[in-house]
C-alpha positions as a printed Julia matrix, in Angstrom:
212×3 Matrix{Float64}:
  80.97  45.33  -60.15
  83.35  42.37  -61.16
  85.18  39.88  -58.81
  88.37  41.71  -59.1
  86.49  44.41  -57.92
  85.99  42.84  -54.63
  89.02  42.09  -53.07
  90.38  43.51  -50.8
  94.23  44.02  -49.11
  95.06  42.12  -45.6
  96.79  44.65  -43.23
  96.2   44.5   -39.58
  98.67  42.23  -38.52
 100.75  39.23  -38.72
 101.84  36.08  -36.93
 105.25  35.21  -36.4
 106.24  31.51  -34.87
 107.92  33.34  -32.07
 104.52  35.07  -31.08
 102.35  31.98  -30.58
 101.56  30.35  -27.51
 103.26  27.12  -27.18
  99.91  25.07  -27.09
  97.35  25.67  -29.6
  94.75  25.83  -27.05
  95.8   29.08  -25.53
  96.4   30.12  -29.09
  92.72  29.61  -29.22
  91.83  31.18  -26.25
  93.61  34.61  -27.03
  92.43  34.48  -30.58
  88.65  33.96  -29.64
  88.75  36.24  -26.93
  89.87  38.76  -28.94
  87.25  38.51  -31.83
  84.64  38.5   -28.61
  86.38  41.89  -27.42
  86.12  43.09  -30.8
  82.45  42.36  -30.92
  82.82  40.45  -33.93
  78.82  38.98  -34.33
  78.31  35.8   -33.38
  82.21  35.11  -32.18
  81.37  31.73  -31.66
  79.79  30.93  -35.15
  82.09  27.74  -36.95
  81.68  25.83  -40.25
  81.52  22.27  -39.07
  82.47  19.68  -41.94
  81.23  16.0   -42.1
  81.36  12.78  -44.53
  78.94  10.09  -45.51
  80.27   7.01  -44.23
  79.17   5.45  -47.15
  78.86   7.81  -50.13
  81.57   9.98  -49.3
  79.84  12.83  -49.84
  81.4   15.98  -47.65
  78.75  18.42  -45.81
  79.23  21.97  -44.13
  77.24  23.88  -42.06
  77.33  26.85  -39.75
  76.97  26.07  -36.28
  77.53  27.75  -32.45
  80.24  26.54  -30.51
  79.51  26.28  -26.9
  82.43  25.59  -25.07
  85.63  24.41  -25.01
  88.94  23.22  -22.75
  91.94  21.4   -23.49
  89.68  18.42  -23.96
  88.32  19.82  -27.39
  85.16  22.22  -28.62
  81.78  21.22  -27.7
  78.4   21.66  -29.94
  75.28  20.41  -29.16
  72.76  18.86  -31.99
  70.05  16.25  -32.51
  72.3   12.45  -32.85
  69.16  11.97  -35.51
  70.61  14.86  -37.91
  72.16  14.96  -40.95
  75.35  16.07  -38.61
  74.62  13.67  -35.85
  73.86  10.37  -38.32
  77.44  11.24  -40.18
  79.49  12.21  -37.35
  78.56   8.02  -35.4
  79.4    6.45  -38.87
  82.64   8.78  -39.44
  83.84  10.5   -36.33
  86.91  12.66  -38.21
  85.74  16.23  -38.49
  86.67  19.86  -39.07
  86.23  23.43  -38.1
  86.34  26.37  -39.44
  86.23  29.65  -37.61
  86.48  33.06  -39.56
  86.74  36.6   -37.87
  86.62  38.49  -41.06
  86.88  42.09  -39.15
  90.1   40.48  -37.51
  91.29  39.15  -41.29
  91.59  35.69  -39.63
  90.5   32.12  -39.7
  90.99  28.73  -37.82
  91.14  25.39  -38.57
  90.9   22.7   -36.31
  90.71  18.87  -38.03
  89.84  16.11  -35.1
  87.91  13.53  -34.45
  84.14  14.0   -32.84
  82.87  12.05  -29.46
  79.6   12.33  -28.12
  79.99  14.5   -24.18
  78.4   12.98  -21.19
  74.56  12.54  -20.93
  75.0   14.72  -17.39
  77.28  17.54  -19.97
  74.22  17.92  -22.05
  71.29  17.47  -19.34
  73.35  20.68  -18.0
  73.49  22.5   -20.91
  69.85  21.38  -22.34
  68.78  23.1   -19.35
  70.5   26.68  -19.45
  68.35  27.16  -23.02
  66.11  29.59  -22.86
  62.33  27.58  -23.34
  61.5   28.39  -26.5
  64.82  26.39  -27.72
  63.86  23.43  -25.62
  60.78  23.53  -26.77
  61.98  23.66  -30.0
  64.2   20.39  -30.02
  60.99  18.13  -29.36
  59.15  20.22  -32.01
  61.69  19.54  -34.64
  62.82  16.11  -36.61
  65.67  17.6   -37.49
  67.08  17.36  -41.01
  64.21  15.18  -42.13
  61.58  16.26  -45.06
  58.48  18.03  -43.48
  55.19  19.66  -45.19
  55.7   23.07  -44.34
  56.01  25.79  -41.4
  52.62  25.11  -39.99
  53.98  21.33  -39.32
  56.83  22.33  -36.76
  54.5   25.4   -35.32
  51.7   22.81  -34.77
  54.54  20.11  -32.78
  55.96  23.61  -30.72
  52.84  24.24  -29.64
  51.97  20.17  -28.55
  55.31  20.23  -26.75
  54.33  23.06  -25.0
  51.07  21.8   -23.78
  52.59  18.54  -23.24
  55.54  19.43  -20.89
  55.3   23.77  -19.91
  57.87  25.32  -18.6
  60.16  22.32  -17.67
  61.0   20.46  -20.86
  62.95  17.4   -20.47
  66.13  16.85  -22.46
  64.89  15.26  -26.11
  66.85  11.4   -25.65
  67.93  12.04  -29.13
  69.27  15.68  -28.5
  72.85  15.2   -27.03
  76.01  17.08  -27.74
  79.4   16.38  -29.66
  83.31  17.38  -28.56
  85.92  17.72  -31.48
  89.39  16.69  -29.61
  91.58  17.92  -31.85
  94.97  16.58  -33.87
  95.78  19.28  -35.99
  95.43  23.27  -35.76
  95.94  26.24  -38.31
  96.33  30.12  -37.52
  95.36  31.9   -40.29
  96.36  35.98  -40.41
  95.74  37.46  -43.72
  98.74  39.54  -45.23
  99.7   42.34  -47.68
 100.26  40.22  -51.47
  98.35  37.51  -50.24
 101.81  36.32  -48.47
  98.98  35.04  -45.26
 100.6   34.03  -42.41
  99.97  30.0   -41.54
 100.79  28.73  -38.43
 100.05  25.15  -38.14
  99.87  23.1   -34.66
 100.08  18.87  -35.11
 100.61  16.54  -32.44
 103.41  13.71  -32.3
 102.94  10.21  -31.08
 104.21  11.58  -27.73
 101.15  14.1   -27.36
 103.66  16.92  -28.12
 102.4   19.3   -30.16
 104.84  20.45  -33.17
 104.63  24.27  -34.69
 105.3   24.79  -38.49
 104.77  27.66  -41.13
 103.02  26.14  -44.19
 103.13  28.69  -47.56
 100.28  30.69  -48.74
């Protein structure tokens, strides 16, 4: 099989500027309740890209959303990651969703704030144990010897605090507030649809067709 091989034509549907909600947000909201309806896996999955303050060097990573509201999309994460370190030295961000079985993507470019110490004591809580459990057990993103390392901390942190694990104080969560949107609908010829949402000085929020 070559790469030619695998491509494949976009057909389900389009997006005209006259179709879109007015603010980006419900745009959002019908778009990712849609892809839930449509049991696309893990609806909520999103590329999240950060930069080195210092090197410049971009990363990406899949991550879970887990909520959002007209004040932006919320993720939760250890501050002491990778993710975490980059995002308090350089707080401009991206995400990426893509609902492949849909043939559609969205972008959302922002800036990232950490979310209330009460937003994430809430949401710590609602894990299921082993996850809580799990956040004490791991350093996350730094170098470790092997499995039996983070298997050996899960099983101190259970001893140490049961069933009722406190909230980690360097596990938190992040919100993207947004400046910039694209709807992405894949077309016939590769002629996508691109419907782009950016916000004026005035907090209005301007709708434009960029080319494929």
């Amino acid at each position: 099989m070559t790469f030619a091989q695998l491509r494949r034509e976009y057909v389900l549907a389009g997006l005209a500027e006259k179709d879109v909600a007015r603010d980006p947000f419900d745009q959002f909201d019908a778009w990712f309740r849609a892809a839930v309806q449509a049991n696309v896996p893990l609806a909520n999955a999103m590329a999240l890209a950060t930069v080195d303050p210092v090197s410049q060097r971009p990363s990406l990573r899949e991550i879970l959303l887990k909520g959002y509201d007209r004040s932006g999309f919320v993720f939760y994460t250890s501050h002491d990651s990778r993710k975490g370190r980059e995002l308090a030295g350089n707080p401009a961000t991206s995400l990426l969703f893509w609902w492949v079985e849909l043939e559609r993507q969205v972008r959302i470019e922002g800036r990232a704030q950490r979310v209330s110490d009460a937003e994430a004591d809430q949401y710590f809580a609602s894990r299921p144990l082993g996850s809580r459990l799990g956040a004490w057990a791991s350093p996350q993103s730094e170098t470790v010897p092997g499995r039996e390392t983070l298997e050996a901390r899960f099983e101190a942190a259970a001893a140490r605090f049961g069933e009722q694990p406190p909230r980690p104080p360097s596990w938190g969560g992040f919100r993207v507030v947004p400046d910039w949107f694209e709807f992405w609908q894949g077309r016939e010829n590769r002629l996508h649809d691109r419907i782009i949402y950016r916000i004026e000085d005035d907090g209005a929020w301007v709708i434009q067709r960029l080319a494929p």
